[in-house]
Steps between C-alpha positions, in 0.01 A plus 500: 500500500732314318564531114288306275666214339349599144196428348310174430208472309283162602268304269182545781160302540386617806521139671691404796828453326533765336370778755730265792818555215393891465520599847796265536717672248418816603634379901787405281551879397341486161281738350215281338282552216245310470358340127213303496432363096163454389508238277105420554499364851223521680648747774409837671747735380383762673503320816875369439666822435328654815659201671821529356526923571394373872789277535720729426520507123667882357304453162264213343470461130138297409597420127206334279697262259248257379416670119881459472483134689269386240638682199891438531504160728172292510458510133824445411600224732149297348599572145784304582279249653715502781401203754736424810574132568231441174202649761538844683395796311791664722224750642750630792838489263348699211424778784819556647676652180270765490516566853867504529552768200247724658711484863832579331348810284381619807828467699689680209224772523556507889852468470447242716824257577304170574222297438329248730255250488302234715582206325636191772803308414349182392303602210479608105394899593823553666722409179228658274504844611913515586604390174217716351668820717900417393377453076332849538733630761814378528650728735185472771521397811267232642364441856355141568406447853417206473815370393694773746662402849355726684163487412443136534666486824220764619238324318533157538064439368185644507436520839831744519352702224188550649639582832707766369190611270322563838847678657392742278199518444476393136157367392482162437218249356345190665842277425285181464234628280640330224823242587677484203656726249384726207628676252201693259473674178367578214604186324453255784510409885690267690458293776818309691665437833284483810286198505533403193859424525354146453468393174364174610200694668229650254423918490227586665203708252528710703894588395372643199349813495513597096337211328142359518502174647367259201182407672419864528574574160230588204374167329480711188814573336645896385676467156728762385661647225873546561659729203911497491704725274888349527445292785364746686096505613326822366148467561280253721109492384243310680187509247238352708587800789621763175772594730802582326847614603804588331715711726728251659469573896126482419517218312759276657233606825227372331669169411569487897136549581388257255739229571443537890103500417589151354758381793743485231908497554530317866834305481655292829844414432822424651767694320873560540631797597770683325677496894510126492206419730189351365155656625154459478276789334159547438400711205206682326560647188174553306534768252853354442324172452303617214772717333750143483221284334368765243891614407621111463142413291609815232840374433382164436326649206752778410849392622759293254568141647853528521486855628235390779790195592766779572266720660381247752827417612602871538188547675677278779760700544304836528288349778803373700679870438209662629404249803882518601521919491661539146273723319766818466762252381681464170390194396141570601502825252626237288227215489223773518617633157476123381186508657391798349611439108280157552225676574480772197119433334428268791129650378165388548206423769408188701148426675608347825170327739522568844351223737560275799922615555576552141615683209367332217611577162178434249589701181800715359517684156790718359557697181874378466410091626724252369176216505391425177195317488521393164851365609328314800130374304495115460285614155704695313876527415593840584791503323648186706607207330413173708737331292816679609430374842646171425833609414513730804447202718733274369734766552455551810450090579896494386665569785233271684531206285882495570498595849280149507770301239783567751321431833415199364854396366615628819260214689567280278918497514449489909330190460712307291820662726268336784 
């Protein structure tokens, strides 16, 4: 037998790819070890690391990250009220961070030399997790098969991969049960590629699989309580069901069951990826849904105008970062302290309805709110002077008024050149 050219540990699902890539490598000479993340998906773990130890697999690690998903990424990346492209809740870009750390930690513990993944060529995933892997690692090596030689010349599309699957007698599913592409976790699944590659041709119901369709959903609505303690969501209450939680995987679970109850958070969209190729996804994001509207309701009532101004433009740039793979970077540490100092006493709770596809923000209270109601009451003063209005407007008219004077002079002197 010939030496083994180190090891490699490989970010695993248990789905054609990956299981195809694991016996690959090891035909390669590697000696694989086998990760599978549990981020919330709905996925047999039990079932995949038998799989993987049957391919060939010297070790699996079954890791359950989704208290720390929720805790140090979800909440986080919606305090920022981070929104890619002004619409996706970046559902599969918040997850890859999280993923990524976990692989390299385990390849130090391993003392492993590489780290692979199943991400193709033409996508975000691919850029995610490598630049994710040289910030945490700089000195690891990284195997991408689908951007190697070799492997594409073997594997030139499916039919290839499921050939070779059945070389070796690797277990595969039905490969048109569902013909398009998902990613799933806690936060959100995806749907792309496949046949909806059209974005001229409408999904199909049944795409969706974690939202109620709207004629299906309750004609009564649930309202919630959502309480936030510096930006962050601390306790969801539902009075009329006197179900309360506070833990965050619990709760941030709750807002998930709730909002897909409610067929809340679909989202169809074109979007550009970070690899210059524009694609069509298909998103459901209900808990996420919820957490957006009730977070962007409380600053309304807590957060300084000017402050809120800087904030929404940094928000921007912290969706982009994270869409595009950035989230160990410099400048990302960067705008999340900005992010953070913005939302110190970002206190208070907000009834959100939940009906028919929406969040609805109804009511919002907060011990440190800047509202004044006496300042905002058409019958009393509340310590504002109507008067001083005046003056501020003609200020402000200045610049107006003269911007007017020499347009007009401006018209007037082409004319008479005329």
């Amino acid at each position: 037998m010939s030496p083994s050219k180190g090891k490699v540990v490989l970010a695993y699902s248990g789905g054609l790819d990956t299981s195809v890539i694991l016996k690959w490598l090891i035909e390669e000479g590697y000696e694989v070890i086998a990760y599978i993340a549990d981020v919330g998906q709905d996925e047999d773990f039990a079932a995949a690391q038998e799989k993987a130890i049957k391919v060939g697999a010297s070790k699996v690690y079954v890791e359950d990250l989704k208290e720390e998903f929720v805790t140090d990424y979800i909440f986080p990346a919606f305090k920022a009220n981070a929104l890619y492209e002004g619409r996706y809740l970046l559902g599969t870009s918040v997850a890859r961070p999280i993923i990524a750390k976990r692989q390299i930690e385990i390849a130090e513990k391993e003392k492993a030399q590489f780290v692979s993944h199943g991400a193709t060529g033409k996508g975000n995933d691919q850029v995610r997790f490598e630049l994710s892997y040289y910030a945490l690692k700089p000195d690891i090596k990284v195997i991408a098969p689908w951007k190697s030689p070799e492997f594409l010349a073997r594997f030139r599309g499916r039919t290839d991969m499921i050939q070779y699957a059945e070389q070796y007698g690797i277990p595969i599913k039905a490969s048109r049960a569902k013909p398009y592409s998902e990613d799933d976790n806690l936060l959100h699944i995806s749907h792309e590629a496949g046949i909806l590659e059209d974005p001229g041709s409408a999904c199909a119901e049944d795409v969706y699989s974690r939202t109620t369709p709207l004629l299906d959903t309750p004609n009564s609505p649930d309202i919630i309580s959502l309480t936030f303690e510096n930006g962050i969501p601390v306790k969801v209450a539902n009075s009329a069901t006197e179900r309360t939680e506070t833990s965050p995987l619990p709760l941030f679970m709750y807002l998930n069951e709730l909002g897909s109850k409610h067929g809340i958070g679909r989202l169809d969209m074109v979007e550009n990826r970070f690899v210059g190729i524009k694609s069509r996804g298909v998103y459901e994001t209900p808990g996420g849904e919820i957490l957006l509207q009730a977070h962007r309701d409380l600053e309304g009532l807590v957060m300084d105008r000017e402050v809120m101004k800087i904030r929404d433009m940094l928000s921007l740039k912290v969706a982009e970062l994270i869409y595009n793979g950035f989230w160990f970077s410099p400048e990302f540490e960067f705008l999340m302290q900005c992010i953070d100092a913005s939302q110190v006493g970002m206190d208070g709770t907000v009834e959100v309805q939940l009906f028919k596809g929406r969040a609805y923000p109804i009511a919002r209270t907060s011990p440190v709110a800047l509202y004044d109601p006496k300042q905002s009451s058409m019958d009393e003063s509340g310590g504002y002077d109507q008067q001083d209005a005046a003056g501020f407007i003609r200020i402000n008219a200045v610049r107006l008024k003269n911007h007017t004077r020499v347009k007009r002079k401006s018209s007037q002197d082409k004319k008479k050149a005329a």
